[in-house]
C-alpha positions in Angstrom: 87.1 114.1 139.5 85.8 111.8 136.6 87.4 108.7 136.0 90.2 109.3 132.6 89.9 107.0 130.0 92.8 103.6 129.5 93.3 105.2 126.3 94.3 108.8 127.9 96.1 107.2 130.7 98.2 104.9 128.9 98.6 107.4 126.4 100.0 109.4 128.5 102.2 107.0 130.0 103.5 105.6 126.9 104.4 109.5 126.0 106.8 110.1 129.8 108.2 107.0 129.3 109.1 107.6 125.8 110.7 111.5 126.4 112.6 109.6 129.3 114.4 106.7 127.4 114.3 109.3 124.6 117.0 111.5 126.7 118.5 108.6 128.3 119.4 107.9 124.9 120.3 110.8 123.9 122.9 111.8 127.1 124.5 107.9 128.0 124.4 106.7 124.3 124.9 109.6 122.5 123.1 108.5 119.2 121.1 110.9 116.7 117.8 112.3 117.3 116.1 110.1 114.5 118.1 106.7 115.9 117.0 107.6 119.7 113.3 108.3 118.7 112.6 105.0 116.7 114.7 102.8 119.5 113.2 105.3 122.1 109.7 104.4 120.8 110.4 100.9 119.9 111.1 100.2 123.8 107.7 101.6 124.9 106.3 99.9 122.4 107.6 96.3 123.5 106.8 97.0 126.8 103.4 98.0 125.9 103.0 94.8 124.3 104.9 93.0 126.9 102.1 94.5 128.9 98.9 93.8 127.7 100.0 90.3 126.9 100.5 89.7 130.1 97.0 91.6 131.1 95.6 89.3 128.5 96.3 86.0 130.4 95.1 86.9 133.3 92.1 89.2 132.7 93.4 92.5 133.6 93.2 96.1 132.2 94.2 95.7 128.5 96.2 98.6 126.9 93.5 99.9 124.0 94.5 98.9 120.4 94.5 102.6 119.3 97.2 103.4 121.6 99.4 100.4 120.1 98.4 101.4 116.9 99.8 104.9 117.9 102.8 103.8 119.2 103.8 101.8 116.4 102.7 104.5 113.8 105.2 107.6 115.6 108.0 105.0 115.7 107.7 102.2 117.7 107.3 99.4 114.8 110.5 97.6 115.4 109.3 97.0 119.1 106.2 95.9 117.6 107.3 93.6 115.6 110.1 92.2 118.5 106.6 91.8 120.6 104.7 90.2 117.6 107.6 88.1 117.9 108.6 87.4 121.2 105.2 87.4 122.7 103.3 86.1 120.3 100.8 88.9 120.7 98.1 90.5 118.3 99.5 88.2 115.5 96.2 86.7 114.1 94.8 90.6 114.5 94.7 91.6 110.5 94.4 95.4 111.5 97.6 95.0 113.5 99.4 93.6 110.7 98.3 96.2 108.2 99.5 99.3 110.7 102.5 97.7 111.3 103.4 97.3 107.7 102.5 100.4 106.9 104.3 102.0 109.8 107.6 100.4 108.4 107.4 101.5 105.2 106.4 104.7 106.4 109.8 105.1 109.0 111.7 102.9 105.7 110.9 105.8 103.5 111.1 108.5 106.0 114.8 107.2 106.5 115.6 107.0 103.5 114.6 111.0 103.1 116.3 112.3 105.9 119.8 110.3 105.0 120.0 110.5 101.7 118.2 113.2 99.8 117.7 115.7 103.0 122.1 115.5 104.1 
């Protein structure tokens, strides 16, 4: 069996443990879908950072940029910026920056849409 790419595996990872909290959400806190995705999201997403901050200090397996740029792009930018924050990770990274600006605009606009011109 060939060996699967770290950007396949913690794809993949990032993607179960986001449908997880996703439900968890969803059944024990009862919020909207569009509420539960972004703090769905946004947990994986600190986590991730969490993560490869940690891998960072001491040499490990880093968690491939794409798949944080991902994870902040479908929804996961507040827990990007909480681990730009609280970590102190990928903050002199321009390219991280940029996504992540984008991405909130993006999810500021795509808010703004479904509450008040979609309802």
């Amino acid at each position: 069996m060939p060996k699967r790419q770290p950007k396949t595996t913690f794809s993949i990872i990032a993607l179960i443990l986001s449908v997880i909290v996703l439900l968890a959400i969803i059944y024990f806190i009862k919020l909207s879908f569009f509420w539960a995705w972004l703090l769905a999201w946004s947990v994986v997403t600190f986590g991730l950072y969490g993560y490869d901050k940690a891998q960072a200090k001491i040499g490990g397996g880093r968690v491939p940029e794409i798949v944080l740029h991902l994870s902040t792009l479908i929804g996961g930018w507040p827990g990007a910026w909480l681990g730009r924050f609280i970590f102190h990770h990928k903050t002199r990274k321009t390219p991280f920056l940029v996504t992540l600006i984008i991405s909130t605009l993006l999810w500021i606009g795509l808010g703004y849409w479904y509450f008040f011109i979609l309802n």
